[in-house]
Structures are given as structure tokens and as C-alpha cells.
The first five atom37 places (N, CA, C, CB, O) and aatype in JSON, in Angstrom:
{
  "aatype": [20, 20, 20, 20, 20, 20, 20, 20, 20, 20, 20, 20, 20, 20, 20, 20, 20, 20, 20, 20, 20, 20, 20, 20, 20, 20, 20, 20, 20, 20, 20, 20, 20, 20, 20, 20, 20, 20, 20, 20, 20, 20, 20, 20, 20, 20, 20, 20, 20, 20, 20, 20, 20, 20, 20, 20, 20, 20, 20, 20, 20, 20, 20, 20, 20, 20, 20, 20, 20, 20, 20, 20, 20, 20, 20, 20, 20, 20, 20, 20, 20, 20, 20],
  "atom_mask": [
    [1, 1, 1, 1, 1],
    [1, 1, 1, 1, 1],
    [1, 1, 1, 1, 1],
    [1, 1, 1, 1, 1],
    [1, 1, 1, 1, 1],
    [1, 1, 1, 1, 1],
    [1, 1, 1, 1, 1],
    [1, 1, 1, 1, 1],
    [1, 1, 1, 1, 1],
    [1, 1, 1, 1, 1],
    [1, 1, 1, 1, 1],
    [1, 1, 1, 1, 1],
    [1, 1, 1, 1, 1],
    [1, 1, 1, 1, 1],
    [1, 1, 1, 1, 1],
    [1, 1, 1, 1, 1],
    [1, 1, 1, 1, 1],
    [1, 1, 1, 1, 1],
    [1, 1, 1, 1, 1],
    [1, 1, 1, 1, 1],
    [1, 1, 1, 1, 1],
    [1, 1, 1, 1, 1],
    [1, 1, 1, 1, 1],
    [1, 1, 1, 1, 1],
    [1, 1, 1, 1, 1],
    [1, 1, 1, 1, 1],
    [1, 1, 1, 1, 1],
    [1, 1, 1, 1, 1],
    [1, 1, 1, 1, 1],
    [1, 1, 1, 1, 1],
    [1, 1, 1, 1, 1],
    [1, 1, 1, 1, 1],
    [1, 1, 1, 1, 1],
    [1, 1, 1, 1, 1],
    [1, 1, 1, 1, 1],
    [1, 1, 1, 1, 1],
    [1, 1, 1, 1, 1],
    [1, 1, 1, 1, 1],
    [1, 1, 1, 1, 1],
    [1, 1, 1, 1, 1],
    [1, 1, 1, 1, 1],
    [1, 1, 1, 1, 1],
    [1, 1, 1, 1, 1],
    [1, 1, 1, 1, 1],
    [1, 1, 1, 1, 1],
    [1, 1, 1, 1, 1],
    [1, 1, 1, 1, 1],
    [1, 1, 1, 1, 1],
    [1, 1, 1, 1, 1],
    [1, 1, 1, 1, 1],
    [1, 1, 1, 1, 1],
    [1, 1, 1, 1, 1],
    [1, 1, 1, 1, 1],
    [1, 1, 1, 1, 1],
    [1, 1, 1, 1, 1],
    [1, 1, 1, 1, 1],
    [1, 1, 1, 1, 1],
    [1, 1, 1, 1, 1],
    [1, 1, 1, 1, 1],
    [1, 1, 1, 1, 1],
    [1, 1, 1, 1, 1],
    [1, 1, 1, 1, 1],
    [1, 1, 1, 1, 1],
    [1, 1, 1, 1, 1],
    [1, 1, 1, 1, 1],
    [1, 1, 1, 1, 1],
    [1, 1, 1, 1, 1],
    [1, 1, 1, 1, 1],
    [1, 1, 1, 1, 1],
    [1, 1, 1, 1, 1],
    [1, 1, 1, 1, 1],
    [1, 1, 1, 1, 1],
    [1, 1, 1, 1, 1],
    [1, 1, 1, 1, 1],
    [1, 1, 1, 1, 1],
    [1, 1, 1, 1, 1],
    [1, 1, 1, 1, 1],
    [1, 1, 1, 1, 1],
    [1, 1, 1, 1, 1],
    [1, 1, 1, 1, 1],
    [1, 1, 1, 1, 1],
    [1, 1, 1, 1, 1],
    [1, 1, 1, 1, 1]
  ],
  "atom_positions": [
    [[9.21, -26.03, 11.48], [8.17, -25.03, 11.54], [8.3, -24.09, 10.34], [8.24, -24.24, 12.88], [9.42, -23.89, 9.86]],
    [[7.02, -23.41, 9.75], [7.32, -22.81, 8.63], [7.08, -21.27, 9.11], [6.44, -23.38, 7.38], [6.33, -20.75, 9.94]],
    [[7.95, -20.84, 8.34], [8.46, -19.57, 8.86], [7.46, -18.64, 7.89], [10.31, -19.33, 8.67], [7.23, -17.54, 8.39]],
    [[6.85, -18.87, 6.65], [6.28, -17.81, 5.96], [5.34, -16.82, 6.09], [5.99, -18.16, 5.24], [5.28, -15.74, 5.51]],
    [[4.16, -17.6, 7.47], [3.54, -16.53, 7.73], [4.52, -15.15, 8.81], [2.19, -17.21, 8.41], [4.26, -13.96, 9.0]],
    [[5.42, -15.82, 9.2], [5.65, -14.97, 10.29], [6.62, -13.78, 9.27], [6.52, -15.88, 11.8], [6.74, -12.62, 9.66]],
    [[7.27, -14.24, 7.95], [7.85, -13.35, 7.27], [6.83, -12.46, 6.5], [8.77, -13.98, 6.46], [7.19, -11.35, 6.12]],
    [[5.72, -12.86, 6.29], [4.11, -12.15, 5.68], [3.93, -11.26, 6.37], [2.7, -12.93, 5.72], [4.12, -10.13, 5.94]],
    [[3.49, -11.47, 7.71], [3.51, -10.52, 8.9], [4.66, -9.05, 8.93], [3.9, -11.56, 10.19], [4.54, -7.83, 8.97]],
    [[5.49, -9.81, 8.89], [7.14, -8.61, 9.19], [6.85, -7.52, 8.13], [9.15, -9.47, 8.68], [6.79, -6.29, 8.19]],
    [[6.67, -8.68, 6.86], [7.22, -7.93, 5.72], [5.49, -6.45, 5.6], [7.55, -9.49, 3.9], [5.42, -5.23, 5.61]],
    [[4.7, -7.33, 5.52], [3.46, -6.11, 5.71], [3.51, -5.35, 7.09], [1.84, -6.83, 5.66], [2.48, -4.73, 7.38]],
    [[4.63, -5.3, 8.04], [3.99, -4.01, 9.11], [5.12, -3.37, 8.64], [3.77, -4.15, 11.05], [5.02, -2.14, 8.69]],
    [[6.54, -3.94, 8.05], [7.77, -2.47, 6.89], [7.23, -1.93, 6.03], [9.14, -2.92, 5.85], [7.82, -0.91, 5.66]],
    [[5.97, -2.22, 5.29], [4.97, -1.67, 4.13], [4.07, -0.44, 5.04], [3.77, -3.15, 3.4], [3.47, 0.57, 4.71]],
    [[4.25, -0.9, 5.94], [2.57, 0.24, 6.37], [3.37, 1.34, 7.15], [0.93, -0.68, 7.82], [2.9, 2.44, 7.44]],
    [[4.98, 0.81, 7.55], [5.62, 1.73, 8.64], [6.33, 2.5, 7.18], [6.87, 0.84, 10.15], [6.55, 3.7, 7.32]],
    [[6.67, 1.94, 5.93], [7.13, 2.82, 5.27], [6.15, 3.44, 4.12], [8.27, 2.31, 4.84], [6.59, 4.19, 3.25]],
    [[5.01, 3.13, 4.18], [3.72, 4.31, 3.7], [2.98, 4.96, 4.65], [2.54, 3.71, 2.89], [1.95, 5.52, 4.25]],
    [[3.36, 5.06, 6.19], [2.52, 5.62, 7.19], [3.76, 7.08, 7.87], [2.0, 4.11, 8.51], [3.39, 8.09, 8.47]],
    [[5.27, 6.69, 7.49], [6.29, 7.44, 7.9], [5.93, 8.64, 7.57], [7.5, 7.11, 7.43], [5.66, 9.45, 8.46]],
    [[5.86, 8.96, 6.35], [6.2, 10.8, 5.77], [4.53, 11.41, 6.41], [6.41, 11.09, 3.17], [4.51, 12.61, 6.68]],
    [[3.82, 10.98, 6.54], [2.58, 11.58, 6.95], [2.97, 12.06, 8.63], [1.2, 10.35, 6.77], [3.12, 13.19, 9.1]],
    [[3.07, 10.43, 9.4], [3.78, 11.12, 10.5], [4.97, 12.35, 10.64], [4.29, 10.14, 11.01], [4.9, 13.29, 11.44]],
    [[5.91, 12.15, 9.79], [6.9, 12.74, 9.75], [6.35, 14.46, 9.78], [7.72, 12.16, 8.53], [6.86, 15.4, 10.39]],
    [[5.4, 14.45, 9.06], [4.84, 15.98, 8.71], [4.38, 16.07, 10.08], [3.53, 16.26, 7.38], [4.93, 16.79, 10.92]],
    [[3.45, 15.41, 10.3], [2.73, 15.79, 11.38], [3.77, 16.48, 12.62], [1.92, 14.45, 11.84], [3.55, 17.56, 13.17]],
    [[5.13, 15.44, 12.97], [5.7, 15.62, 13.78], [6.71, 16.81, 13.79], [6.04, 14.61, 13.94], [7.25, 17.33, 14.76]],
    [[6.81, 17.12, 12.41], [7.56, 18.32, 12.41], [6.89, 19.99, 12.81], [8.06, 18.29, 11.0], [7.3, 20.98, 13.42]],
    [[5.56, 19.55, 12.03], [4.87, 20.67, 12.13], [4.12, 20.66, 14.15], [3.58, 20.55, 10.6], [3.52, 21.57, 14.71]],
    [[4.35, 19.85, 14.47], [3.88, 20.31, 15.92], [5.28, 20.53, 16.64], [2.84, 19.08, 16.78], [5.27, 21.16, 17.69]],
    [[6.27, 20.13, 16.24], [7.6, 20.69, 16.73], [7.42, 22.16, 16.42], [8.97, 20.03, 15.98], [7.14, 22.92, 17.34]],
    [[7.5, 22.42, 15.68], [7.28, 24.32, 14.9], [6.22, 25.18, 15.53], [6.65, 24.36, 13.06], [6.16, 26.4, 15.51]],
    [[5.34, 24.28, 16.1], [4.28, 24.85, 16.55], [4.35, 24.68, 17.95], [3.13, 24.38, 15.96], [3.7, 25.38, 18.72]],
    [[5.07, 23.84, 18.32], [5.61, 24.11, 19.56], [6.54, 25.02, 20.02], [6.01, 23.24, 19.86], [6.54, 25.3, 21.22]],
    [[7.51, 25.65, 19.08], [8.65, 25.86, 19.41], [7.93, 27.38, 19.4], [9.98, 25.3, 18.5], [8.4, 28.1, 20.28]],
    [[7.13, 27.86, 18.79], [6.18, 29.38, 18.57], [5.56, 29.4, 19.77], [4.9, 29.48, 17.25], [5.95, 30.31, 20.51]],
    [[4.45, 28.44, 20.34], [4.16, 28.52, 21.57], [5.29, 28.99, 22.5], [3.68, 27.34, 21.89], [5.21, 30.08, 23.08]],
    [[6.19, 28.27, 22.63], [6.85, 28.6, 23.49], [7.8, 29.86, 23.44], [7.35, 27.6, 23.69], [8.4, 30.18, 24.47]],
    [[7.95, 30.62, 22.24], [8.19, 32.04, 22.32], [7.48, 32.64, 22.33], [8.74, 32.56, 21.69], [7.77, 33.7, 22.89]],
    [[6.34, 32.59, 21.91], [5.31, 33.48, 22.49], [4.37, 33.73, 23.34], [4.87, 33.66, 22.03], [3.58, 34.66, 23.49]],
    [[4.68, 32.37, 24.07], [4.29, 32.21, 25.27], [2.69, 31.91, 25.43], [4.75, 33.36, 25.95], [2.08, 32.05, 26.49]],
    [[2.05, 31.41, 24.02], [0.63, 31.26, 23.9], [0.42, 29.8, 24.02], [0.05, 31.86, 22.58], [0.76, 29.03, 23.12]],
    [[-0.18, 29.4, 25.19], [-0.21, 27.81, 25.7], [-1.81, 27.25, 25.48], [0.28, 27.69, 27.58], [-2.51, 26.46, 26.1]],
    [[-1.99, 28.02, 24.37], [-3.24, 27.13, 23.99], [-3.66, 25.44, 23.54], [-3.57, 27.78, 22.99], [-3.29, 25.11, 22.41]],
    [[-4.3, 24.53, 24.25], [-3.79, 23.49, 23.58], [-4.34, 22.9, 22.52], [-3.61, 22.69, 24.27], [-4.22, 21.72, 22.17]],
    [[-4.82, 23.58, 22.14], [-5.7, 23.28, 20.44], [-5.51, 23.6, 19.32], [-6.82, 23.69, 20.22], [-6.1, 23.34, 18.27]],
    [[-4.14, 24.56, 19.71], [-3.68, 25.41, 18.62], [-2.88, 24.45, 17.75], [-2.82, 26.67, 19.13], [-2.37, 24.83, 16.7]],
    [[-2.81, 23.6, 18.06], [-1.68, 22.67, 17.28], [-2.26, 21.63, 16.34], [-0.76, 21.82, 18.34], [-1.76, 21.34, 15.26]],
    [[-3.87, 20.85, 17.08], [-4.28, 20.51, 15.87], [-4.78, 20.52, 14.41], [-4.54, 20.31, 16.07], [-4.82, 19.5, 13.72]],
    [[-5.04, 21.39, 14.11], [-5.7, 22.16, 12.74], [-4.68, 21.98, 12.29], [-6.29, 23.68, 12.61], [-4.58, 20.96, 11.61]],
    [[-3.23, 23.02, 12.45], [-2.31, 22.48, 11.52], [-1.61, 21.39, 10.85], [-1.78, 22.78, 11.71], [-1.23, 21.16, 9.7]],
    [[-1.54, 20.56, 12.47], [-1.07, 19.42, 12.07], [-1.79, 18.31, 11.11], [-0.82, 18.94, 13.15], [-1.32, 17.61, 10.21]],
    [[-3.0, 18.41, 11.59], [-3.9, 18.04, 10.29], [-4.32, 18.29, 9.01], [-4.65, 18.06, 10.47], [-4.78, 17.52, 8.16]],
    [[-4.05, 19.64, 8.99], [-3.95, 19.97, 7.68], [-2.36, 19.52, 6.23], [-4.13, 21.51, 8.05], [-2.28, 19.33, 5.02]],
    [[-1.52, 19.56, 7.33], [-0.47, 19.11, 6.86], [-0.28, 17.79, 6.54], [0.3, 19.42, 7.53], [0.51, 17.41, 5.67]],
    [[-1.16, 16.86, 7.39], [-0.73, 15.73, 7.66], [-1.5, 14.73, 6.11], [-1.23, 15.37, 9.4], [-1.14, 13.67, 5.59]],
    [[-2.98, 15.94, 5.71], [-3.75, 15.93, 5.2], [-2.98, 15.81, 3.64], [-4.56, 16.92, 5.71], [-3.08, 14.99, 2.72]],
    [[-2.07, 17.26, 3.87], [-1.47, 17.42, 2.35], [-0.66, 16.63, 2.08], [-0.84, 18.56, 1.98], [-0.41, 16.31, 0.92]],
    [[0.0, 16.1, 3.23], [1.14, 14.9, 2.74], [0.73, 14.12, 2.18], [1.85, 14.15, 3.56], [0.87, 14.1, 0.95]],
    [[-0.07, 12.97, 2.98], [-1.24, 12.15, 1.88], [-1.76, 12.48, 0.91], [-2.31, 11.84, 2.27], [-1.39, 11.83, -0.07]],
    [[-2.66, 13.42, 0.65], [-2.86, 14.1, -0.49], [-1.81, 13.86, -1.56], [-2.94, 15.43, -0.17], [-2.15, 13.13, -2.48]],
    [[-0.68, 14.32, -1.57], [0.38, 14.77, -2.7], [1.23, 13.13, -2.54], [1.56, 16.56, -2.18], [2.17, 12.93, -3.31]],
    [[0.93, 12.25, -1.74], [1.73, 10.81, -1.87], [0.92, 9.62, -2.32], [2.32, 10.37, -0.46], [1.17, 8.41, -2.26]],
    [[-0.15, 10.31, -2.8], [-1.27, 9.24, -2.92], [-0.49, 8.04, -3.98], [-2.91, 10.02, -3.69], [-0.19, 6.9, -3.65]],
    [[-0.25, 8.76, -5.48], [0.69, 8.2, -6.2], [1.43, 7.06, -5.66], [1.49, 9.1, -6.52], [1.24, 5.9, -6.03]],
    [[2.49, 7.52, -4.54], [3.34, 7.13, -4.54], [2.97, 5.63, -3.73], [4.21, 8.12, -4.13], [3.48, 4.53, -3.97]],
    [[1.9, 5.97, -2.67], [1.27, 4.9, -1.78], [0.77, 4.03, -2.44], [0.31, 5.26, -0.92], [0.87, 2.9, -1.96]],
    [[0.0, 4.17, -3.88], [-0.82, 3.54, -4.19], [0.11, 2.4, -5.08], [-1.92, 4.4, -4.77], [-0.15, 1.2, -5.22]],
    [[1.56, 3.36, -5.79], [2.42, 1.95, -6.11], [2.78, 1.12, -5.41], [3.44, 2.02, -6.54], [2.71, -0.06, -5.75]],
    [[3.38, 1.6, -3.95], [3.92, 0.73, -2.8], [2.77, -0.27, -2.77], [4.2, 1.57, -1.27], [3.15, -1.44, -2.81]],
    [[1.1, -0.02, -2.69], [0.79, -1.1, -2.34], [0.35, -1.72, -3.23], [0.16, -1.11, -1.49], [0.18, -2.88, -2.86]],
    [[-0.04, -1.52, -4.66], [0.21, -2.23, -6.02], [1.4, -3.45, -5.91], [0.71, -1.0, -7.16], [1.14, -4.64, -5.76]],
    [[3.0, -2.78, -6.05], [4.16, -3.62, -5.83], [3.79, -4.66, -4.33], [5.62, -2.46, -5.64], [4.15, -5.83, -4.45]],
    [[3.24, -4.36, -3.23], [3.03, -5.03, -2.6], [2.27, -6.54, -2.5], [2.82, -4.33, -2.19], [2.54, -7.67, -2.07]],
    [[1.02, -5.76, -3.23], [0.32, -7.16, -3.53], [0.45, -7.91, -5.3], [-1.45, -6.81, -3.15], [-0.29, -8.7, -5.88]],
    [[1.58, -7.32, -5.69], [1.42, -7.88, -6.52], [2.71, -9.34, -5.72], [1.59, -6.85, -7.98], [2.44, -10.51, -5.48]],
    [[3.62, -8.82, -5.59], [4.46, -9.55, -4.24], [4.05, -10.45, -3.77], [4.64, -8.93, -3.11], [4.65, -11.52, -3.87]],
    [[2.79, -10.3, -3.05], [2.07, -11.29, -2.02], [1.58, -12.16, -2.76], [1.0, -10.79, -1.11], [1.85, -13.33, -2.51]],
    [[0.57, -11.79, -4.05], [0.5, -12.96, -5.24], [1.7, -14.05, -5.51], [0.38, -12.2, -6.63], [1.75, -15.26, -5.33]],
    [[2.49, -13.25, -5.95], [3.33, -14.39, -6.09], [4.4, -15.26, -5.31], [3.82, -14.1, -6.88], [5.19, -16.11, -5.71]],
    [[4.07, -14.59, -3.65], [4.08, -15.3, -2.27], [3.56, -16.56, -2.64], [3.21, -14.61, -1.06], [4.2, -17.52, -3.06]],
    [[2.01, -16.45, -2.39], [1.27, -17.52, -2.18], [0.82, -18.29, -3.43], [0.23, -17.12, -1.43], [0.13, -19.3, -3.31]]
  ]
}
């Protein structure tokens, strides 16, 4: 049995989990922070958390575009010479 699509597969969802990480990562920090304020100040609004997190999540992408756009350059240039 040939194993290449199933290594095609693997290898493109470590590409998308390691250009999709730092966006999450923001996101998840900044609703930790924004959680952790709610909860000292005791303001349990639950909407208060998206705007920021989106905005952040916004700038991460924003400022990694660069960096995404080599990952997936190096990627398919990769997959070219996969197939």
C-alpha cells in the first residue's frame, strides 16, 4: 500500500496547525487576561471578550502575513517536488 497520500495529508494539517498556532495563541491569551479582569472586577459581561480577542487575533495575522506567506510558498514549493 502506498503510503504518500496519507504522508500529504499529515504533512499539510502540521502546515496549517503551525500557521494557524500564534493567531490562536493570541486569541487565547488575550481572553485569559480578559478573563482574569472579569473576574476581579466582577463584570460578567459576555461580549466583552470578543472585540478584543478579535482585534488581536486580527493583528497577529496582520503582522505574520510575511511569515505565513513563506511557510506556504516553502510548502508548495515542497509539494511540487512531491509529486
Amino acid at each position: 500500500m502506498d503510503e504518500t497520500p496519507l504522508f500529504l495529508v499529515r504533512e499539510t494539517l502540521i502546515v496549517a496547525l503551525k500557521i494557524a498556532a500564534p493567531v490562536l495563541l493570541a486569541g487565547v491569551v488575550v481572553g485569559l487576561v480578559i478573563s482574569l479582569l472579569q473576574s476581579v472586577t466582577s463584570i460578567q459581561d459576555q461580549t466583552l471578550t470578543f472585540v478584543p480577542k478579535i482585534a488581536a487575533m486580527l493583528l497577529v495575522a496582520a503582522f505574520l502575513i510575511p511569515w505565513i506567506a513563506v511557510k506556504l510558498m516553502d510548502y508548495a514549493a515542497w509539494l511540487f517536488t512531491m509529486v
